[in-house]
TORKOL-4160 file (C-alpha; in steps of 0.2 Angstrom, whole numbers, padded with zeros to 4 digits, m for minus):
377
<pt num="1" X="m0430" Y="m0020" Z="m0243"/>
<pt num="2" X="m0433" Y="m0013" Z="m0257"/>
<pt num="3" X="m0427" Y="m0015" Z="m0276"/>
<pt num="4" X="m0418" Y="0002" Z="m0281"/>
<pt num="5" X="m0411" Y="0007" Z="m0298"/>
<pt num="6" X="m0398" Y="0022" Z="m0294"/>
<pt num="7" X="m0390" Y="0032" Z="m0307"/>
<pt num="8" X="m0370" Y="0028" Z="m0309"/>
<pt num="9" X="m0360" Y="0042" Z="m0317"/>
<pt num="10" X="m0344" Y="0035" Z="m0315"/>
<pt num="11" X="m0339" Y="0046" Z="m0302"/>
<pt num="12" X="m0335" Y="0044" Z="m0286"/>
<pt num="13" X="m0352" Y="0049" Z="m0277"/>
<pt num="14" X="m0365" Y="0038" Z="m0287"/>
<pt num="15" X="m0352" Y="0024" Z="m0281"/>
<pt num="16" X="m0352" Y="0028" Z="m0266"/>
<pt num="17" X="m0373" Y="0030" Z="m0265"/>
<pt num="18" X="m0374" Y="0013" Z="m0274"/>
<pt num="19" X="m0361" Y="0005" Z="m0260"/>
<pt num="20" X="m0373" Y="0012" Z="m0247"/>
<pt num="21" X="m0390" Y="0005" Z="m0254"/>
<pt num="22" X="m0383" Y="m0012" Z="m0255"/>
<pt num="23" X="m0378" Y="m0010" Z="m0237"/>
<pt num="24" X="m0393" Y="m0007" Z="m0233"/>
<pt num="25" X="m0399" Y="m0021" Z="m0239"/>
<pt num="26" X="m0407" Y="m0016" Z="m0255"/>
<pt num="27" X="m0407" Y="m0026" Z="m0271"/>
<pt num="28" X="m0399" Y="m0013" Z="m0282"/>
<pt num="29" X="m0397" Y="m0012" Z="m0300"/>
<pt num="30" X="m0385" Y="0002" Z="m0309"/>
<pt num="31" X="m0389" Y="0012" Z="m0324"/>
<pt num="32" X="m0378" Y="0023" Z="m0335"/>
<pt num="33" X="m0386" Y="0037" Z="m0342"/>
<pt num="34" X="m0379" Y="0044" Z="m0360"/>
<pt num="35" X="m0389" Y="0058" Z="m0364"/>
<pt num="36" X="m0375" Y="0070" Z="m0374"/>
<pt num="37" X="m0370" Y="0064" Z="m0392"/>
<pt num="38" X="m0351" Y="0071" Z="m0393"/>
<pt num="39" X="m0348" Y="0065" Z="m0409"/>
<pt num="40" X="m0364" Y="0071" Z="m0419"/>
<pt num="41" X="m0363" Y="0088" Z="m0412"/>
<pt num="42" X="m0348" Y="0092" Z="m0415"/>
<pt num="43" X="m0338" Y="0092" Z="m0399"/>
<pt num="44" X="m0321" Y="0087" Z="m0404"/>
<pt num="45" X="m0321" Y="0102" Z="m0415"/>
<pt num="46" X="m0307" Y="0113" Z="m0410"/>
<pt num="47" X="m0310" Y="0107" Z="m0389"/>
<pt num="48" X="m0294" Y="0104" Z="m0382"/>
<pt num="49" X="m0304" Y="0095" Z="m0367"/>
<pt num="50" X="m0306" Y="0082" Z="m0377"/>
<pt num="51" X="m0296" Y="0066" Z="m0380"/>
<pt num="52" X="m0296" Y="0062" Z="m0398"/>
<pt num="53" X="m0295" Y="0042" Z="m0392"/>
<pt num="54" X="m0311" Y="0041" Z="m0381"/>
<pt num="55" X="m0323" Y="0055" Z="m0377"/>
<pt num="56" X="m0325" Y="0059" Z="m0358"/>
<pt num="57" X="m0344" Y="0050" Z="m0358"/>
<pt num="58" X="m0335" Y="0034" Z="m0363"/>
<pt num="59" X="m0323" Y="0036" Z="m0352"/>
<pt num="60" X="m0336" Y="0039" Z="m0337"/>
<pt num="61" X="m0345" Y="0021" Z="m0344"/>
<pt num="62" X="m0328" Y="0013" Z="m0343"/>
<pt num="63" X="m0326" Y="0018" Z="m0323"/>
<pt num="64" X="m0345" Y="0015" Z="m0322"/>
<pt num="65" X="m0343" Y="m0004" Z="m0329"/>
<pt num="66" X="m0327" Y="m0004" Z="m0316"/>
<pt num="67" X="m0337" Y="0003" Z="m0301"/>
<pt num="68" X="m0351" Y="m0010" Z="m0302"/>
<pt num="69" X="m0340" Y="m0024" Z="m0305"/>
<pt num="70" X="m0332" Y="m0019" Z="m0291"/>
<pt num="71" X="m0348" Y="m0018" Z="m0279"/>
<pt num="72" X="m0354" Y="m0034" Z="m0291"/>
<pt num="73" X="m0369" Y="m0026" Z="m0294"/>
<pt num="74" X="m0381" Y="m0027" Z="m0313"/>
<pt num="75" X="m0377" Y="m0012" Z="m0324"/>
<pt num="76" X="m0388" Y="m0005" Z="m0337"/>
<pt num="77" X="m0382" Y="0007" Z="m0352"/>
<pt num="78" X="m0398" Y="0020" Z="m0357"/>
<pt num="79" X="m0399" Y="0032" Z="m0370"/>
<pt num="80" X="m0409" Y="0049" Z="m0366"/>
<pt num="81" X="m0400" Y="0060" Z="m0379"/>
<pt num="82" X="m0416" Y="0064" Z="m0389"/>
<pt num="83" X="m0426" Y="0069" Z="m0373"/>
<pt num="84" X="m0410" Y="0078" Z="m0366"/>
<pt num="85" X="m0408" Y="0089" Z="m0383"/>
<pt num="86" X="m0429" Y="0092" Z="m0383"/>
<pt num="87" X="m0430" Y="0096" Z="m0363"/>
<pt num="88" X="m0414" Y="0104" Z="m0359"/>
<pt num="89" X="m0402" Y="0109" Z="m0373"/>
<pt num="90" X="m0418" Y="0116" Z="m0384"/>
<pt num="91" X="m0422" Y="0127" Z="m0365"/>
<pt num="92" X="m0404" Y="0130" Z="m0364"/>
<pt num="93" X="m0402" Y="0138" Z="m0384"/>
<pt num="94" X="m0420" Y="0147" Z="m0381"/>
<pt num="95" X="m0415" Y="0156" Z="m0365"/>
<pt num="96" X="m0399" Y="0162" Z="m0371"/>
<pt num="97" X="m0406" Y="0169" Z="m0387"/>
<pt num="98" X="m0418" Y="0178" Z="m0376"/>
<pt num="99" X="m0403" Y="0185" Z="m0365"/>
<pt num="100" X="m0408" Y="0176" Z="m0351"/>
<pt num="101" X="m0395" Y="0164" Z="m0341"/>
<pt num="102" X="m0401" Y="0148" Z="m0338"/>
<pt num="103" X="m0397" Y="0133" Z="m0328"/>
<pt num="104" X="m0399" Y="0115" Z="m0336"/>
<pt num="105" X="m0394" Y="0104" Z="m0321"/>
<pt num="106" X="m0412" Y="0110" Z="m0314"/>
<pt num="107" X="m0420" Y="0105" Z="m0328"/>
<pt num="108" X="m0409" Y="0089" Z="m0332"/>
<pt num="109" X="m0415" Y="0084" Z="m0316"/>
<pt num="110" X="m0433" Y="0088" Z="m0320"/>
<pt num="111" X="m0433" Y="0078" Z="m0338"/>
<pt num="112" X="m0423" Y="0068" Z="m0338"/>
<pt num="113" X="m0415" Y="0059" Z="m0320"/>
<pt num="114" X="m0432" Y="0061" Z="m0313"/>
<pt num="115" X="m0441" Y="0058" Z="m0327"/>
<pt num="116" X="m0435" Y="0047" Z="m0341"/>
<pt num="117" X="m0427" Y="0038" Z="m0330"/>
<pt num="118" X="m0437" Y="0036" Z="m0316"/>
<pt num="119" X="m0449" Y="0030" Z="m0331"/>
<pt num="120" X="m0436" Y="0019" Z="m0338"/>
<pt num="121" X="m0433" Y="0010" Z="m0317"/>
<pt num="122" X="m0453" Y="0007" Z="m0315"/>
<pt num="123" X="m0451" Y="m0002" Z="m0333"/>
<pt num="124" X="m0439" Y="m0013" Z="m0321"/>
<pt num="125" X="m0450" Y="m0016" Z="m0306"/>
<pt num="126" X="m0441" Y="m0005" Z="m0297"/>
<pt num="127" X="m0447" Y="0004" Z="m0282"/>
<pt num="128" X="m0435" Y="0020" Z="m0281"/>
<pt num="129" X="m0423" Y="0027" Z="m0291"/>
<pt num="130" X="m0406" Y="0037" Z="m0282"/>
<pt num="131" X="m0394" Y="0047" Z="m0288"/>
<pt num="132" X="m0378" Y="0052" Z="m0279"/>
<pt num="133" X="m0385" Y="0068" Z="m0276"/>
<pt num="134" X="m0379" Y="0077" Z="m0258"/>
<pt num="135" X="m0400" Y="0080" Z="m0252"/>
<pt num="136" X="m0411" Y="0069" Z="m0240"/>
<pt num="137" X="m0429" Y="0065" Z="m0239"/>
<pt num="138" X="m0440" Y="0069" Z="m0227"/>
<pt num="139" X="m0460" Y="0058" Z="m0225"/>
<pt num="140" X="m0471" Y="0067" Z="m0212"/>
<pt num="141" X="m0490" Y="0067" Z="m0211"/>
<pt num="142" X="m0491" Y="0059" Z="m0231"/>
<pt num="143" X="m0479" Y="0069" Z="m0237"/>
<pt num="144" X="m0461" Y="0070" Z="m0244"/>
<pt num="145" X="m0450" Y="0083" Z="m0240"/>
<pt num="146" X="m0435" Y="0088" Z="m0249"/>
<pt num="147" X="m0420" Y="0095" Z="m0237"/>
<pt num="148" X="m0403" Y="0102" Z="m0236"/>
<pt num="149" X="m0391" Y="0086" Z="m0235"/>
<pt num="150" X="m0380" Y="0084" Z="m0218"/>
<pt num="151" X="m0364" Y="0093" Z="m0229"/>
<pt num="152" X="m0372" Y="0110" Z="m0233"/>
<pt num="153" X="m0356" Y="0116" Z="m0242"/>
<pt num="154" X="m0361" Y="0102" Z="m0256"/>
<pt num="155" X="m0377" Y="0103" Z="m0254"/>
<pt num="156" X="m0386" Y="0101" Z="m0271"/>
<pt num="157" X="m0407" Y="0105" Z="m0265"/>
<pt num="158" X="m0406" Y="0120" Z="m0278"/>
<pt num="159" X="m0403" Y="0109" Z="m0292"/>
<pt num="160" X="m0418" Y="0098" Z="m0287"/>
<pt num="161" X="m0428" Y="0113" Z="m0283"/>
<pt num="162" X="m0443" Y="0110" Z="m0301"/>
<pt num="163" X="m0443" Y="0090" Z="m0295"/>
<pt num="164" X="m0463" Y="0087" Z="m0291"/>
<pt num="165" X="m0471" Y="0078" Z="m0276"/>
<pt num="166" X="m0473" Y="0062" Z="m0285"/>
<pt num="167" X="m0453" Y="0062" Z="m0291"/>
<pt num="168" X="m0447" Y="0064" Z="m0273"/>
<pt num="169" X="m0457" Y="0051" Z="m0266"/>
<pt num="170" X="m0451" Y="0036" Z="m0279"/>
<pt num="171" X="m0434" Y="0044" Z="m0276"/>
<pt num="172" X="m0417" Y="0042" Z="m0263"/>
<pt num="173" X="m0402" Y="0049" Z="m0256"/>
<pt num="174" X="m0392" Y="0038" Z="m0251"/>
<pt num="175" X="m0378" Y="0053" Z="m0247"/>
<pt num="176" X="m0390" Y="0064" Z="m0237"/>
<pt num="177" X="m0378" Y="0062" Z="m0220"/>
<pt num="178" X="m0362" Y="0062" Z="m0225"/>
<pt num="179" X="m0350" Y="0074" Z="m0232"/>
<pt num="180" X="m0338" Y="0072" Z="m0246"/>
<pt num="181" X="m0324" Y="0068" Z="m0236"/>
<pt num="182" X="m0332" Y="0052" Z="m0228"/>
<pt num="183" X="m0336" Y="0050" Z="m0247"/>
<pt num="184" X="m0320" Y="0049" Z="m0253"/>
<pt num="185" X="m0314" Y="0039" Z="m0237"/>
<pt num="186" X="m0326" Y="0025" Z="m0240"/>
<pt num="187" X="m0322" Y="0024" Z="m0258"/>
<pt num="188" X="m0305" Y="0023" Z="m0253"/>
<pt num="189" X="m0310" Y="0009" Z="m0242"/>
<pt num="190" X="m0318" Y="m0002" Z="m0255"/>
<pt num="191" X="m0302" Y="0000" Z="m0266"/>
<pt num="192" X="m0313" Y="0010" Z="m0282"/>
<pt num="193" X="m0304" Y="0015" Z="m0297"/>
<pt num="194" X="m0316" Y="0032" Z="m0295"/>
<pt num="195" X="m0310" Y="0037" Z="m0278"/>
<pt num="196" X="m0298" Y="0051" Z="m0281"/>
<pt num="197" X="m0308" Y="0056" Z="m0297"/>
<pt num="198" X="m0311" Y="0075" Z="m0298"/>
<pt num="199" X="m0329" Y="0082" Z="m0297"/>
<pt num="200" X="m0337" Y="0085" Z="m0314"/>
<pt num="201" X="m0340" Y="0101" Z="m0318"/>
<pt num="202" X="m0347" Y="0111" Z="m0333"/>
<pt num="203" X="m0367" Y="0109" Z="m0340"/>
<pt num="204" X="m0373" Y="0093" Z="m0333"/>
<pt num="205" X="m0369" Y="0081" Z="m0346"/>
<pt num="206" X="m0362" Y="0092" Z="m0357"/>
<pt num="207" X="m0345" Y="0094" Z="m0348"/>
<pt num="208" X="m0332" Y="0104" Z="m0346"/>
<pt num="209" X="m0326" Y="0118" Z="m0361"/>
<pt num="210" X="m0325" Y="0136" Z="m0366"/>
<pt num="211" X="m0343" Y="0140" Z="m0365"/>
<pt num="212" X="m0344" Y="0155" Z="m0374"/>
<pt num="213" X="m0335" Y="0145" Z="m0389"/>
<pt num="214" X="m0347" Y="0130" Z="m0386"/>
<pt num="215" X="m0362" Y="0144" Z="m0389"/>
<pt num="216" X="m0354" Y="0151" Z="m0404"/>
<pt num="217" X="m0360" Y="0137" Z="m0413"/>
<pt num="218" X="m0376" Y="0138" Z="m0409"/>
<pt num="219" X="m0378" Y="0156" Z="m0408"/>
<pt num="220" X="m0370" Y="0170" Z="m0418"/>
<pt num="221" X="m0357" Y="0180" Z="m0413"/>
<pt num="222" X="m0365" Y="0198" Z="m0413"/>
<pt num="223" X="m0353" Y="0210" Z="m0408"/>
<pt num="224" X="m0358" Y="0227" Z="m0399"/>
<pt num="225" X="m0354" Y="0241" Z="m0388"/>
<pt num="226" X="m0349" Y="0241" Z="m0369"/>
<pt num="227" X="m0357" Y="0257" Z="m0360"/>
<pt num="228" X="m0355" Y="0262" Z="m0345"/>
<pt num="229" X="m0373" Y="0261" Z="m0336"/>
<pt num="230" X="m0368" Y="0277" Z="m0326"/>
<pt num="231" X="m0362" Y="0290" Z="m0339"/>
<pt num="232" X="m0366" Y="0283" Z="m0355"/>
<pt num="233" X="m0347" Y="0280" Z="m0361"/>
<pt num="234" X="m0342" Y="0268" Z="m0373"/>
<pt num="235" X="m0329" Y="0256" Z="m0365"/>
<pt num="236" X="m0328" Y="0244" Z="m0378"/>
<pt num="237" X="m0334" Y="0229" Z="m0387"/>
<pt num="238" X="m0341" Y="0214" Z="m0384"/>
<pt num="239" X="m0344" Y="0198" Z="m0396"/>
<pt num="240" X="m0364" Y="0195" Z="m0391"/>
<pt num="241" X="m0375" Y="0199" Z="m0377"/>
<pt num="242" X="m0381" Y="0182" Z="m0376"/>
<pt num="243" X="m0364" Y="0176" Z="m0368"/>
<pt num="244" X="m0362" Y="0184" Z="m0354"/>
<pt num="245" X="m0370" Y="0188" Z="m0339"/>
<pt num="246" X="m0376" Y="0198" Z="m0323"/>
<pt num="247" X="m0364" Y="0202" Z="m0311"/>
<pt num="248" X="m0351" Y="0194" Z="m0323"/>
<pt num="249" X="m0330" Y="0201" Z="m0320"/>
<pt num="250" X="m0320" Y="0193" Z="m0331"/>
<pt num="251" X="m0320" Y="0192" Z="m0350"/>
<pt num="252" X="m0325" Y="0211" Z="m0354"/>
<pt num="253" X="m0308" Y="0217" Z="m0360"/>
<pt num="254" X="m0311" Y="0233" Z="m0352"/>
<pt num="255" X="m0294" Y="0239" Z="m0345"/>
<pt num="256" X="m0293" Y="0254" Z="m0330"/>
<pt num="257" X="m0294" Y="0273" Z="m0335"/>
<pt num="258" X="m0284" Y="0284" Z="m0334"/>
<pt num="259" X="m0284" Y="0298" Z="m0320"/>
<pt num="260" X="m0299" Y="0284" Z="m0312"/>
<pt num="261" X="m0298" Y="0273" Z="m0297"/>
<pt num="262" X="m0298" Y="0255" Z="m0302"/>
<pt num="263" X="m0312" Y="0245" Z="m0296"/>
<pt num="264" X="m0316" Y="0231" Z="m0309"/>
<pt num="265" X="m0330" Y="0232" Z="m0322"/>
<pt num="266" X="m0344" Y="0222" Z="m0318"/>
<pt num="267" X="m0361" Y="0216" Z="m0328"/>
<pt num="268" X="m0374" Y="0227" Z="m0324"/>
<pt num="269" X="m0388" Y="0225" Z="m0338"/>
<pt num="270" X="m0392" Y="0217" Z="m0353"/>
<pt num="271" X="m0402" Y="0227" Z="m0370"/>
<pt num="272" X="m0404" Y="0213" Z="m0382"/>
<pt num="273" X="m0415" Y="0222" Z="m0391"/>
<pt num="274" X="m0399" Y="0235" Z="m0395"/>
<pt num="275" X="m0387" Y="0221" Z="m0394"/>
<pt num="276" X="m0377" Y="0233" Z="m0378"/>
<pt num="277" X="m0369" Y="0227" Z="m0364"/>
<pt num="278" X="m0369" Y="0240" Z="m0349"/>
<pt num="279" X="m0356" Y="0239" Z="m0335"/>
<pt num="280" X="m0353" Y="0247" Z="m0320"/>
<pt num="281" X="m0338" Y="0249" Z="m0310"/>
<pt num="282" X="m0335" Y="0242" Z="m0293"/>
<pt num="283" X="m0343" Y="0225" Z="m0284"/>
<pt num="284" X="m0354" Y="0236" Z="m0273"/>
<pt num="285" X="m0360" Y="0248" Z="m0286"/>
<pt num="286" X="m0379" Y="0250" Z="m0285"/>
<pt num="287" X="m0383" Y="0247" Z="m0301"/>
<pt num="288" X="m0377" Y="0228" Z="m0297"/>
<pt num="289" X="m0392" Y="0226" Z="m0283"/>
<pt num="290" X="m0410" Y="0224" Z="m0285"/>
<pt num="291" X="m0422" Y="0221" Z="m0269"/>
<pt num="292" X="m0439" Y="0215" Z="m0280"/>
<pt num="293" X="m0440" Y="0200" Z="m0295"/>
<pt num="294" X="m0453" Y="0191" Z="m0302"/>
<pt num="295" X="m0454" Y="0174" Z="m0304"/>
<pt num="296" X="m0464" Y="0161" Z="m0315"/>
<pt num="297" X="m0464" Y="0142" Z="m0318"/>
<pt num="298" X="m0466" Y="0138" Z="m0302"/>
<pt num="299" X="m0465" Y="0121" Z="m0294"/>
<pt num="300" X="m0469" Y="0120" Z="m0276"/>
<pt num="301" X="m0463" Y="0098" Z="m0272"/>
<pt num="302" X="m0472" Y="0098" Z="m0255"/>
<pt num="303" X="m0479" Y="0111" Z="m0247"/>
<pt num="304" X="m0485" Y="0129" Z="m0255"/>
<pt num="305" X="m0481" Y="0144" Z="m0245"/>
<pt num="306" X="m0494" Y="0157" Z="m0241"/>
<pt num="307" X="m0493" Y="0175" Z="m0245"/>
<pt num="308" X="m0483" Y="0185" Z="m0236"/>
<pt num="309" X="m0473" Y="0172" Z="m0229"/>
<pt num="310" X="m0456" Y="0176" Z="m0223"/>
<pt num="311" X="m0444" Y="0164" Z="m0228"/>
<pt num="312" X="m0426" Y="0162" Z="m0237"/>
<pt num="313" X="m0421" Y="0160" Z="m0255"/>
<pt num="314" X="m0407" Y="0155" Z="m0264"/>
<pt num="315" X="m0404" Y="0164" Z="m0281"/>
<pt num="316" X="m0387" Y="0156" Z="m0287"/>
<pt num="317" X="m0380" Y="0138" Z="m0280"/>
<pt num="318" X="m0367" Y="0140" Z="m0265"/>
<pt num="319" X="m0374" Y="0157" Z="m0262"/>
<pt num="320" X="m0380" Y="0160" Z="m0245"/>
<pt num="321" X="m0399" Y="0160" Z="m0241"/>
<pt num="322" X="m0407" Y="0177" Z="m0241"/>
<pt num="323" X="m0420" Y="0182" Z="m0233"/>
<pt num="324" X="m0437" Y="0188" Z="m0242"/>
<pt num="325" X="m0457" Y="0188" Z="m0242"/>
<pt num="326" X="m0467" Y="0179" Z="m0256"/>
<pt num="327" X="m0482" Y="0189" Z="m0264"/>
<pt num="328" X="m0494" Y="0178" Z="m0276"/>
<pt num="329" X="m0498" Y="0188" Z="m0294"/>
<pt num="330" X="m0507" Y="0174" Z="m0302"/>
<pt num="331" X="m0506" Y="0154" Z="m0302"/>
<pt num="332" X="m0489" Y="0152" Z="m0311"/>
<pt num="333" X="m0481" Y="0170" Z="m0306"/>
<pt num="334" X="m0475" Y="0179" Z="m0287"/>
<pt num="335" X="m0465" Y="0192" Z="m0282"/>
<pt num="336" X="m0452" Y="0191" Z="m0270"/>
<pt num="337" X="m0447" Y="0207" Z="m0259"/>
<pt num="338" X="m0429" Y="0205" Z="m0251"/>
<pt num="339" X="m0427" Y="0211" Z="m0235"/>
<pt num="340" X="m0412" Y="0222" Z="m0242"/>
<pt num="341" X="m0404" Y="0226" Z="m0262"/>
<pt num="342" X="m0394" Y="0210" Z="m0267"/>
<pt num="343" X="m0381" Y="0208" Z="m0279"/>
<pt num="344" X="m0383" Y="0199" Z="m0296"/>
<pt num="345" X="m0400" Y="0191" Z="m0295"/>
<pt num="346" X="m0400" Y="0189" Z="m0313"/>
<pt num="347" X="m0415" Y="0183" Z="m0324"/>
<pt num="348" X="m0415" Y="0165" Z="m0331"/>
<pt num="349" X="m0409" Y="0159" Z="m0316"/>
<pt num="350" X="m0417" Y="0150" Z="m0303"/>
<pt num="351" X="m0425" Y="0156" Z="m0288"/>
<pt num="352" X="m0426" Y="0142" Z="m0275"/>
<pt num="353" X="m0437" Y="0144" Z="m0259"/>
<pt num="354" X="m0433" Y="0138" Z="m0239"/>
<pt num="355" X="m0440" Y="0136" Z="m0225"/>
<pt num="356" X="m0427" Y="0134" Z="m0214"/>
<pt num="357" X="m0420" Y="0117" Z="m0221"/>
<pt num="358" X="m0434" Y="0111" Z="m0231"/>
<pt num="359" X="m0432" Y="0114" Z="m0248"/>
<pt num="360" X="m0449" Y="0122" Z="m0256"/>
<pt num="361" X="m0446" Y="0122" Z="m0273"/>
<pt num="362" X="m0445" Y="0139" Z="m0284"/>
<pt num="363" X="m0444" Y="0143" Z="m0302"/>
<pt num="364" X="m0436" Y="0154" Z="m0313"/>
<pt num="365" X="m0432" Y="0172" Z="m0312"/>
<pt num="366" X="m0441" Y="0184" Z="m0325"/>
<pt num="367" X="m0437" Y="0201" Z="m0321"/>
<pt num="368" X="m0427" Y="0212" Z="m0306"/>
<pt num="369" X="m0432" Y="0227" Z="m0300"/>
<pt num="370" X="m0424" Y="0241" Z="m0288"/>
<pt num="371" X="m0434" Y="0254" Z="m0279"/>
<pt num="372" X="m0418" Y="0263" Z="m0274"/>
<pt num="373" X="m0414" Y="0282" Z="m0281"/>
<pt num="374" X="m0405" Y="0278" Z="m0295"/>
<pt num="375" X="m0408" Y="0281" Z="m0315"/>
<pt num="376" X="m0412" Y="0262" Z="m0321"/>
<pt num="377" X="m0409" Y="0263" Z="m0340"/>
């Protein structure tokens, strides 16, 4: 068996994961990961999810020390917070300056869980690292394949879609053949403090809060106007371009009109450049659907698909797999053509690639395009 060094949260899925290694007869040794300074940045500022007596990542250490006393397994404390401010939060700031919608779980898994620390574990002697993500590994032929997990409703291969080859191959999941329920059920079994504990949520490491606040510190408020992509209309105001996003309902302050069906306003574009947000009303409105984007920063973990390749992408995390065909510009750049116009794929975000249940890998979404007949501003 092997000596394993697995990530522990304090919730109730690294727990579990760690429970399962040790089953299986691995020698496993638990680290805690701090990688978010609350204090020094200013996070009990006017945040109202935040317990003045203990601040939520020292409350995740307490139930982390609980978890492996429990299981009566080591447990290490690491700081990243220097290497998660350089490789994720610097990304994060840059691409909502730039308009763009990002997602730092991808690259907190990149930098830092499958970096840093997989760094840190081979400083140990160890030969793998886990987490309590919900994915499995597959090794045929050499090579190791990232797949969907046995509970596809939690499945988290989109998150892990920039993780390399050489990641995946020092890494397990221990959590790849069972669903949450059998999660909690086991945790239940082993008496943990954490087993009723609720999923995190939020920016990975960061937490939960008001977002759009949490970016006001770092970003201006700017306010500006609220067209209406179809006629041009003013409809409002809005406090910055930066904070919201494609496809986004809630949080325009746009009410009905009068003498005009209501339908809801959605996102439809973003002009940072002339600091407008354009809207467009109704969740089927063809200004919310592109059928072309182009993405760069690609990371292909096992196998690279060929051009013209049929195959299914995910754009957003729960969303459904859709179908397109993948079309090589250069080394770091494709172009994926959908099989039909879908909603809200929306630049910043990632753009993860399957084949069937093996996860590819992806990268990040530059630019949308629709071919349709309408008047794209």
């Amino acid at each position: 068996m092997a000596r394993v060094m697995i990530g522990l949260s304090g919730g109730v899925d690294s727990a579990v994961a760690a429970y399962l290694l040790k089953k299986q007869g691995h020698e496993v040794i638990a680290c805690f990961m701090r990688n978010w300074d609350a204090l020094a940045n200013g996070d009990f500022l006017g945040n109202p999810t935040i317990n003045n007596d203990q601040c939520p990542q020292e409350a995740d250490w307490d139930d982390a020390v609980a978890v492996a006393k429990a299981l009566d397994i080591p447990l290490l404390r690491i700081d990243f917070v220097k290497e998660y401010w350089d490789e994720v939060f610097t990304y994060l700031i840059r691409e909502y300056k730039e308009g763009r919608t990002p997602n730092p779980d991808i690259y907190c898994n990149k930098y830092i869980k499958f970096d840093a620390f997989m760094n840190f574990a081979k400083q140990n002697q160890c030969d793998y690292i886990a987490m309590g993500h919900y994915a499995k590994r597959m090794d045929k032929d050499g090579i190791t394949y990232l797949c969907k997990s046995f509970d596809k409703n939690k499945d988290q291969t989109y998150f892990l879609s920039q993780v390399s080859q050489e990641q995946l191959a020092f890494s397990l999941f221990p959590l790849g053949d069972i669903d949450k329920t059998e999660v909690r059920r086991i945790a239940h079994e082993l008496n943990l403090k954490v087993a009723d504990k609720k999923d995190s949520t939020g920016v990975c490491f960061i937490g939960e809060r008001n977002f759009k606040e949490f970016l006001k510190n770092y970003i201006p408020a700017m306010k500006g106007k609220i067209i209406d992509i179809e006629n041009g209309r003013v409809l409002g105001e809005h406090d910055g371009v930066m904070y919201y996003t494609i496809g986004q309902r809630k949080g325009l302050g746009i009410g009905g009109i009068s003498g005009e069906k209501a339908q809801g306003w959605f996102i439809a574009k973003k002009d940072i450049k002339n600091n407008i947000l354009y809207v467009a009303s109704g969740d089927e409105n063809e200004y919310l659907f592109s059928d072309e984007c182009i993405v760069s920063h690609l990371n292909f973990n096992s196998v690279k698909p060929v051009e013209g390749y049929h195959l299914n992408a995910k754009f957003r995390y729960r969303q459904e797999d859709k179908p397109v065909t993948i079309h090589y510009l250069d080394n770091d750049r494709i172009k994926l053509v959908f099989d039909e116009p879908y909603k809200a794929v929306t630049p910043g975000q990632a753009a993860v690639l399957y084949d069937g249940d093996i996860c590819l890998g992806g990268g990040l979404i530059d630019e949308t395009y629709y071919k349709g007949k309408r008047n794209d501003l």
